[in-house]
N, CA, C and O atoms as a Tinker XYZ file with bonds, in Angstrom:
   288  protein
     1  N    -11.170000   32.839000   -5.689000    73     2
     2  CA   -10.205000   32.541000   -4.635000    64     1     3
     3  C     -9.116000   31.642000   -5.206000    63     2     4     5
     4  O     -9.377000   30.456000   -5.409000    81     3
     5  N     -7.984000   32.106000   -5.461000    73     3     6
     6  CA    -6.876000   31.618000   -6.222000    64     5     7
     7  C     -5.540000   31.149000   -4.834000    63     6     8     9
     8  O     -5.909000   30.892000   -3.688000    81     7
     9  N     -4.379000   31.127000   -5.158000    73     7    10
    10  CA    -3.661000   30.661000   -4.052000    64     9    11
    11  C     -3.588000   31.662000   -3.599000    63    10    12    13
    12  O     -4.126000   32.638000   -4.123000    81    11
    13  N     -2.829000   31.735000   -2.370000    73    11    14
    14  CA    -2.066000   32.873000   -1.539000    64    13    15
    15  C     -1.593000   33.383000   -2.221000    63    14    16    17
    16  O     -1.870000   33.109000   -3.389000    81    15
    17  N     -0.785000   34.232000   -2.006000    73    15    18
    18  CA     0.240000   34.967000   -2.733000    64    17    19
    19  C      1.213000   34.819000   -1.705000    63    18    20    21
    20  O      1.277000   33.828000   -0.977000    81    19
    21  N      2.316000   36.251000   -1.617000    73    19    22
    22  CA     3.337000   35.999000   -0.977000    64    21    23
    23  C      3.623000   36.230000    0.509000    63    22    24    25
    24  O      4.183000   35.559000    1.377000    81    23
    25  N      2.693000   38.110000    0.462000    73    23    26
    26  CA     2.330000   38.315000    1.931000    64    25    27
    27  C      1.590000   37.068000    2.310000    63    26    28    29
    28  O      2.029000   36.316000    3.180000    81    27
    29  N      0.546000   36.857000    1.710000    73    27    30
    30  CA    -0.599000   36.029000    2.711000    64    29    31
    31  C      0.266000   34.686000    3.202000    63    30    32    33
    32  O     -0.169000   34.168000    4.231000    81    31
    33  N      1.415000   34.067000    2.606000    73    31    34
    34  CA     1.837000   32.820000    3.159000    64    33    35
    35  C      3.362000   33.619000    4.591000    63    34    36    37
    36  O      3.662000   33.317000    5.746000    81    35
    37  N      3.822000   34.558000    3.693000    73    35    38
    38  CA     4.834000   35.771000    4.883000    64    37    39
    39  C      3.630000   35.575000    6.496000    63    38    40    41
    40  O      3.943000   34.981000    7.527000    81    39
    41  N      2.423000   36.208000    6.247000    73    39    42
    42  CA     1.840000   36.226000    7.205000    64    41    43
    43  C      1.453000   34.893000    8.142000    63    42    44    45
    44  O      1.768000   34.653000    9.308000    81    43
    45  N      0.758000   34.219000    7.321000    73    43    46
    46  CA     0.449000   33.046000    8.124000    64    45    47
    47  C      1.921000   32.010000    8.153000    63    46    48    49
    48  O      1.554000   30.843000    8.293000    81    47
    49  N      3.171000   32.097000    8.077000    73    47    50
    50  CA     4.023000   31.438000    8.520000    64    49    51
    51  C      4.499000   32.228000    9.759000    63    50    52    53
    52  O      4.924000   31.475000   10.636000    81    51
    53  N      4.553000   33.811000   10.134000    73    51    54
    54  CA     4.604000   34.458000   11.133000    64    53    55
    55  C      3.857000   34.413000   12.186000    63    54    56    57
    56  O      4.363000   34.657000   13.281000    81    55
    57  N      2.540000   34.101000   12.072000    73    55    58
    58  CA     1.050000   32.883000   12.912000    64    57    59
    59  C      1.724000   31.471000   13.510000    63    58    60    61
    60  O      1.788000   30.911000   14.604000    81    59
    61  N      2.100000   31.274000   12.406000    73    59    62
    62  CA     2.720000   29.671000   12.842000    64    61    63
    63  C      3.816000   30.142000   14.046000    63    62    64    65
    64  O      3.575000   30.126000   15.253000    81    63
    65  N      4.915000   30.509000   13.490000    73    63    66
    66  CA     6.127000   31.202000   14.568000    64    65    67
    67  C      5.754000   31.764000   15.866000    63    66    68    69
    68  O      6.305000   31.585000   16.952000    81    67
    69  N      4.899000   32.354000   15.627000    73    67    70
    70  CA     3.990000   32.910000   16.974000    64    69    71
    71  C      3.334000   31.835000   17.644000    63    70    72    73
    72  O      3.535000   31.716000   18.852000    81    71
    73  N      2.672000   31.129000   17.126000    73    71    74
    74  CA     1.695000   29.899000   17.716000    64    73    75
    75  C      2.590000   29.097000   18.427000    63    74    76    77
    76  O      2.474000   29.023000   19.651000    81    75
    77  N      3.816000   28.239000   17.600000    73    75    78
    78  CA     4.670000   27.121000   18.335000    64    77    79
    79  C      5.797000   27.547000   18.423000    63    78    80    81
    80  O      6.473000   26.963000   19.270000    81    79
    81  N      6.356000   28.456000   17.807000    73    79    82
    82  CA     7.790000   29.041000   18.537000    64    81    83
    83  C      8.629000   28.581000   17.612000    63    82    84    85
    84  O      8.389000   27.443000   17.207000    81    83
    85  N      9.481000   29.101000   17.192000    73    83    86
    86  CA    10.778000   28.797000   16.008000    64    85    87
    87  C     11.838000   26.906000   16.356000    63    86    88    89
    88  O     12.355000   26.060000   15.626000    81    87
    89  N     11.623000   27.127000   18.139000    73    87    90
    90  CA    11.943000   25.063000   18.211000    64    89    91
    91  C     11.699000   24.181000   17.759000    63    90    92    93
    92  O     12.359000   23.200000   17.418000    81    91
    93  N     10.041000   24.608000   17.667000    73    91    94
    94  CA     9.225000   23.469000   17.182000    64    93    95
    95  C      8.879000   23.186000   15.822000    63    94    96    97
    96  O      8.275000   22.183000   15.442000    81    95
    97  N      9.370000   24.289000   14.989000    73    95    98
    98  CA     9.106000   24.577000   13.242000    64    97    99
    99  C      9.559000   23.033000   12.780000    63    98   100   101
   100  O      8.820000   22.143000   12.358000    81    99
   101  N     10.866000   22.999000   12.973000    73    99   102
   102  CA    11.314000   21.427000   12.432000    64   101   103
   103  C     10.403000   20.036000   12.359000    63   102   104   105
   104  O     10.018000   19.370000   11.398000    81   103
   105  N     10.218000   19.881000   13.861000    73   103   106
   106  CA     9.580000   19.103000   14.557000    64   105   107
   107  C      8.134000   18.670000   13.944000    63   106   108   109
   108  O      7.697000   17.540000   13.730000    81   107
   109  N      7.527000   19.972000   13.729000    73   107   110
   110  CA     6.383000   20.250000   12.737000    64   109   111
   111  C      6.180000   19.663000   10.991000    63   110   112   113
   112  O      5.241000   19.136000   10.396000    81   111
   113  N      7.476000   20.043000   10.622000    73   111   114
   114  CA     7.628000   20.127000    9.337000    64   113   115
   115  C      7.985000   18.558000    9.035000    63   114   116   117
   116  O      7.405000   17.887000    8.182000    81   115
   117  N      9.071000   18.074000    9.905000    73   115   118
   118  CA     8.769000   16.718000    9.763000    64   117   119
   119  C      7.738000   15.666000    9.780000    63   118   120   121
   120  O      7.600000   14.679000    9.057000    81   119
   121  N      6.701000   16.324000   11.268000    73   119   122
   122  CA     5.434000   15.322000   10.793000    64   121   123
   123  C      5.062000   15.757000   10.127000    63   122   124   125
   124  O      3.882000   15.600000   10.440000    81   123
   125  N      5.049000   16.188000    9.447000    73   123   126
   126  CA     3.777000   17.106000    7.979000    64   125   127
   127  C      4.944000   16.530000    7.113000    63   126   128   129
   128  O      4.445000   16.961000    6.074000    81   127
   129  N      5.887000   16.021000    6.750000    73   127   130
   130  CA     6.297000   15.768000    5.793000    64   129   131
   131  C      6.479000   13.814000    5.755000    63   130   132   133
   132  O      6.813000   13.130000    4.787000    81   131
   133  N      6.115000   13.340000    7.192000    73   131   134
   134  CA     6.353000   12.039000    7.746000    64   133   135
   135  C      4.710000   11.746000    7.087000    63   134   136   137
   136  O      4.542000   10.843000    6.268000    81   135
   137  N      3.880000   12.380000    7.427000    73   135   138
   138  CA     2.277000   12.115000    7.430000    64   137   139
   139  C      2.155000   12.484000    5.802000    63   138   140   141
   140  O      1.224000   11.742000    5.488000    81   139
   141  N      2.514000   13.139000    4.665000    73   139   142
   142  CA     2.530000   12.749000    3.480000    64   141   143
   143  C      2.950000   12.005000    2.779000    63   142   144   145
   144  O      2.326000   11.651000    1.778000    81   143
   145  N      4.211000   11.511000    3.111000    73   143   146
   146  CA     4.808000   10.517000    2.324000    64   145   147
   147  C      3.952000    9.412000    2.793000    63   146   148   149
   148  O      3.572000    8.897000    1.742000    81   147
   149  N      3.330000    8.626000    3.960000    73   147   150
   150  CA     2.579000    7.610000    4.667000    64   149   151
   151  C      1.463000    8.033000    3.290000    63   150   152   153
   152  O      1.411000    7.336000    2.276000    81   151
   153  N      0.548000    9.397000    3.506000    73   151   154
   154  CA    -0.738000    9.180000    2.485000    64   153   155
   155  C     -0.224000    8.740000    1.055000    63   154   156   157
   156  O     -0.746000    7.883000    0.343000    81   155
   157  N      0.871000    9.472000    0.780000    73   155   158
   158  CA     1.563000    8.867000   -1.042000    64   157   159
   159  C      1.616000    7.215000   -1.137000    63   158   160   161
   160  O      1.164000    6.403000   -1.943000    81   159
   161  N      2.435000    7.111000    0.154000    73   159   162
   162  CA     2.588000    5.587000    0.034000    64   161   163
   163  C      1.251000    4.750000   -0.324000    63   162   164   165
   164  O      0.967000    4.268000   -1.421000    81   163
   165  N      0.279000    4.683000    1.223000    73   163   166
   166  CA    -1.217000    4.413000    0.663000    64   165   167
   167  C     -1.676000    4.523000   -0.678000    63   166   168   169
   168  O     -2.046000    3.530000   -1.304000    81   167
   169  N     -1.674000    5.819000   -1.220000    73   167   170
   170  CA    -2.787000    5.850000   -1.830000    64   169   171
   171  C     -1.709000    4.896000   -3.593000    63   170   172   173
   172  O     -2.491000    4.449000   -4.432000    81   171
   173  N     -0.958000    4.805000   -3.755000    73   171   174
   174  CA    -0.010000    4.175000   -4.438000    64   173   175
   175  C     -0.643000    2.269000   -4.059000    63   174   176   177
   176  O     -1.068000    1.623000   -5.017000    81   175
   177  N     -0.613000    1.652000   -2.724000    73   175   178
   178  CA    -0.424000    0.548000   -2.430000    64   177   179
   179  C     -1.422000    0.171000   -3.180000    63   178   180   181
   180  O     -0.911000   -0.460000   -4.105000    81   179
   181  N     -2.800000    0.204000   -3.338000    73   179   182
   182  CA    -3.497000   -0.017000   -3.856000    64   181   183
   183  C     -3.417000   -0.479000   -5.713000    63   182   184   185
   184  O     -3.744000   -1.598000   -6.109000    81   183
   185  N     -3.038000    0.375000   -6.420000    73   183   186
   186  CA    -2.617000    0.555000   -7.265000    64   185   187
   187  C     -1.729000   -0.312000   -7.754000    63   186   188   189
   188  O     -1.765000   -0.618000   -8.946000    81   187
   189  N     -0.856000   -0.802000   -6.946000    73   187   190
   190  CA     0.038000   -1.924000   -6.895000    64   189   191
   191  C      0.127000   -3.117000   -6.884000    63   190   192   193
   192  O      0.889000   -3.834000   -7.532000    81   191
   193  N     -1.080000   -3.531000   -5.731000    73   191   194
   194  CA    -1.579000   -4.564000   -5.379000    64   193   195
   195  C     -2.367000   -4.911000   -6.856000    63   194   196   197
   196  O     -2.386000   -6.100000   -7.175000    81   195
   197  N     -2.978000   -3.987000   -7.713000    73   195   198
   198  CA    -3.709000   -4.699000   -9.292000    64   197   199
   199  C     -3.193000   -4.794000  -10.367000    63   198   200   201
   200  O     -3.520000   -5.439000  -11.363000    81   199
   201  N     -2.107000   -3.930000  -10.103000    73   199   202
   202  CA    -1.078000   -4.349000  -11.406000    64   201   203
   203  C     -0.425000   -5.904000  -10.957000    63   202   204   205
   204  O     -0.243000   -6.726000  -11.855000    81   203
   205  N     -0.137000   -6.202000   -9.739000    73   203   206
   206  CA     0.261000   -7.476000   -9.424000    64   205   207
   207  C     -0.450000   -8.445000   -9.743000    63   206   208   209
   208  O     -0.188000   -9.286000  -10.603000    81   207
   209  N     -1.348000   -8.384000   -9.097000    73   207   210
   210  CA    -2.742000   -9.189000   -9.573000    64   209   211
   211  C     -3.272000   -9.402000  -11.252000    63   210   212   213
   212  O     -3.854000  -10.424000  -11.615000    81   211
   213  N     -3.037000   -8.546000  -11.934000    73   211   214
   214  CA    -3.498000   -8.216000  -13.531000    64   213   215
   215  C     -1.911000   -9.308000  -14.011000    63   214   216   217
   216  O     -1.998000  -10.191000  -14.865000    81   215
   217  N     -0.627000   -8.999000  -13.286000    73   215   218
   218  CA     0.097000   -9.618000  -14.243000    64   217   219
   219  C      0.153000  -11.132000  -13.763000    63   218   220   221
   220  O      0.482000  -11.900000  -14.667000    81   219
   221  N     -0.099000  -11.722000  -12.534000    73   219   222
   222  CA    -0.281000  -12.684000  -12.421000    64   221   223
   223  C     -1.570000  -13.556000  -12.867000    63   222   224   225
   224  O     -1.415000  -14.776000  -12.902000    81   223
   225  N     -2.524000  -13.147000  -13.127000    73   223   226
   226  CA    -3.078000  -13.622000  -13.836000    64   225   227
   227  C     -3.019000  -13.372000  -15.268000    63   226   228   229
   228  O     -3.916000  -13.868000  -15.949000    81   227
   229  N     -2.425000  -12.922000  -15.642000    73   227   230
   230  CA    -1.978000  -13.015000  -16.896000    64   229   231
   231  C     -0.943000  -14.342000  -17.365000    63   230   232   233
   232  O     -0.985000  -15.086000  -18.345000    81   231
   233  N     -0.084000  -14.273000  -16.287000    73   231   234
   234  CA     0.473000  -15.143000  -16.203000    64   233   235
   235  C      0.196000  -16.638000  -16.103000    63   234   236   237
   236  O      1.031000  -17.486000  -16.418000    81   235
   237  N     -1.039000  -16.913000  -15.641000    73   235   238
   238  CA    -1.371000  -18.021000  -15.192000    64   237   239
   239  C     -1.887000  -18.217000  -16.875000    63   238   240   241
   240  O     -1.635000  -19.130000  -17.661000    81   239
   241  N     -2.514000  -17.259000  -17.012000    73   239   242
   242  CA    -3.439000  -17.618000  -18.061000    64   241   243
   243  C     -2.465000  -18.080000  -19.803000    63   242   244   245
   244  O     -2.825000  -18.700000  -20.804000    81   243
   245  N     -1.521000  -17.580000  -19.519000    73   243   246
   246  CA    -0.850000  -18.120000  -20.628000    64   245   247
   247  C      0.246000  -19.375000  -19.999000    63   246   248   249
   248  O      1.286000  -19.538000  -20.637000    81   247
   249  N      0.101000  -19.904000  -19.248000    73   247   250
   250  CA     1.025000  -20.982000  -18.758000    64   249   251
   251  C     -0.452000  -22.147000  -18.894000    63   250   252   253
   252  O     -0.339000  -23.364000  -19.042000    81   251
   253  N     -1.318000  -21.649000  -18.831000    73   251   254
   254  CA    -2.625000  -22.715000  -19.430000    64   253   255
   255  C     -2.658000  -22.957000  -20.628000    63   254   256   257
   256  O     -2.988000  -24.025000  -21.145000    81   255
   257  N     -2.279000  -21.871000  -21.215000    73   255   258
   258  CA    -2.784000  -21.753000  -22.863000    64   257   259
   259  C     -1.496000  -22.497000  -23.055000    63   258   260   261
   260  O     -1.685000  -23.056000  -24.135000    81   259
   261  N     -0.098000  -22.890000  -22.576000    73   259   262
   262  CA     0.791000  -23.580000  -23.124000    64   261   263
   263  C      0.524000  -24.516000  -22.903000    63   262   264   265
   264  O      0.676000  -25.319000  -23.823000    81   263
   265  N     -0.080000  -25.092000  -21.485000    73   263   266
   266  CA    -0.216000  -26.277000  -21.614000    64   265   267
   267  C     -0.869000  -27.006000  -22.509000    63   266   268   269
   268  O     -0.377000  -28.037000  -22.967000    81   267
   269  N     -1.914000  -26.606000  -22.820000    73   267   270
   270  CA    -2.880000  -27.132000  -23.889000    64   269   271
   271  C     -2.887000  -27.344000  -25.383000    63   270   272   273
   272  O     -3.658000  -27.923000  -26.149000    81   271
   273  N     -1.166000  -26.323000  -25.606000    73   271   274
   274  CA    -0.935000  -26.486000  -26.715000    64   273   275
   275  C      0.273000  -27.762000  -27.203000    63   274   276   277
   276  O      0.681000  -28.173000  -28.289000    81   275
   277  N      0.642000  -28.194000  -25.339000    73   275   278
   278  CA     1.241000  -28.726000  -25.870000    64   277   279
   279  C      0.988000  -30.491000  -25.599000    63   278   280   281
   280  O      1.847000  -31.373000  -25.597000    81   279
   281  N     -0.499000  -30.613000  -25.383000    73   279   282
   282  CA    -1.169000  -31.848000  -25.009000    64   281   283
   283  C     -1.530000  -31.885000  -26.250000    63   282   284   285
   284  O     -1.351000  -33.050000  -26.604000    81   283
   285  N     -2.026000  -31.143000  -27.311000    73   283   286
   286  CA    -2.692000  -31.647000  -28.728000    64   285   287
   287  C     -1.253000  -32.410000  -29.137000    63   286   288
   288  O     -1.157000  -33.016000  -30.205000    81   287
């Protein structure tokens, strides 16, 4: 079971058209395109939040190591 092809997406977008009506296609396509960018965002925040974390403590950790080098 590989992707659709071309009929099979022809067809089931003609399902869709039938189901909610050519008004509502937009309307649709925006939340489906509103509700992915939200999961991208998420799944990104995370990711973010430890690189922040990794460089601030990095940071700390060599603002120690100066200090100490410069108390000898």
């Amino acid at each position: 079971m590989g992707m659709p092809g071309f009929t099979e997406l022809l067809i089931i977008f003609f399902i869709i058209v039938l189901l909610f009506g050519a008004k509502k296609l937009p309307d649709l396509a925006r939340g489906l395109g509103q509700g992915l960018r939200e999961f991208k965002q998420a799944t990104k925040e995370p990711e973010t939040k430890e690189k922040q974390e990794i460089e601030s403590s990095s940071e700390k950790s060599q603002e120690k190591s100066q200090k100490k080098e410069e108390m000898k």
